[in-house]
N, C-alpha and C positions, 0 to 999 in steps of 0.2 A: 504494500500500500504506500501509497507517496505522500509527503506530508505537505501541508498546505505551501509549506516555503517551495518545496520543486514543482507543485499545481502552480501557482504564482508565475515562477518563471519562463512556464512553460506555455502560460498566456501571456507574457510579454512578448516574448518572441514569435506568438501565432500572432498578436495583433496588433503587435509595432514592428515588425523585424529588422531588417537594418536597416530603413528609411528614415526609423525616427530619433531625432536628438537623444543624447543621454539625460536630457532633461525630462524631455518625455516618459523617457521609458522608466525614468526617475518617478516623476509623478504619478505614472499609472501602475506601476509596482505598490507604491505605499500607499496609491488608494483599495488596491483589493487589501492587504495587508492591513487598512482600519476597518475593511468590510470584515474581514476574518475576526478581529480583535471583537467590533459590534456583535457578532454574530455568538461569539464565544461568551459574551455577558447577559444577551438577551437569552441564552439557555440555561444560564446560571442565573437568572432571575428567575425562571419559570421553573427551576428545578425546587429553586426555596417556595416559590411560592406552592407549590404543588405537596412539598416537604409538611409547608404550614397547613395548608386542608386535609393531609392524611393527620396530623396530631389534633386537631380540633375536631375530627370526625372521633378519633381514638376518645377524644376524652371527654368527648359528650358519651360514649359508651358507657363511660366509667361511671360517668354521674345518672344513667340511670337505669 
């Protein structure tokens, strides 16, 4: 399995290839790489939050 840093790279080169500035290819590397990071916290928000509804469900059990 490839890790997102060599998926990255390997959309830079499909869709800048050597035409584009090293600025470019600059710029559009670390925006899939903030898409990655966003991507990686919106799961870790849904993870807690989904973490939060299994113990509220738990502990309304408890109490009746």
């Amino acid at each position: 399995m490839l890790k997102s840093d060599d998926v990255i790279e390997n959309l830079v080169q499909l869709v800048c290839g050597e035409t584009a500035s090293a600025q470019d290819r600059h710029v559009y590397r670390e925006s899939l790489r903030n898409l990655v990071r966003l991507a990686k916290a919106e799961q870790k928000q849904e993870i807690r939050m989904d973490r939060h509804q299994i113990n509220a469900v738990r502990e309304s059990d408890v109490l009746h």
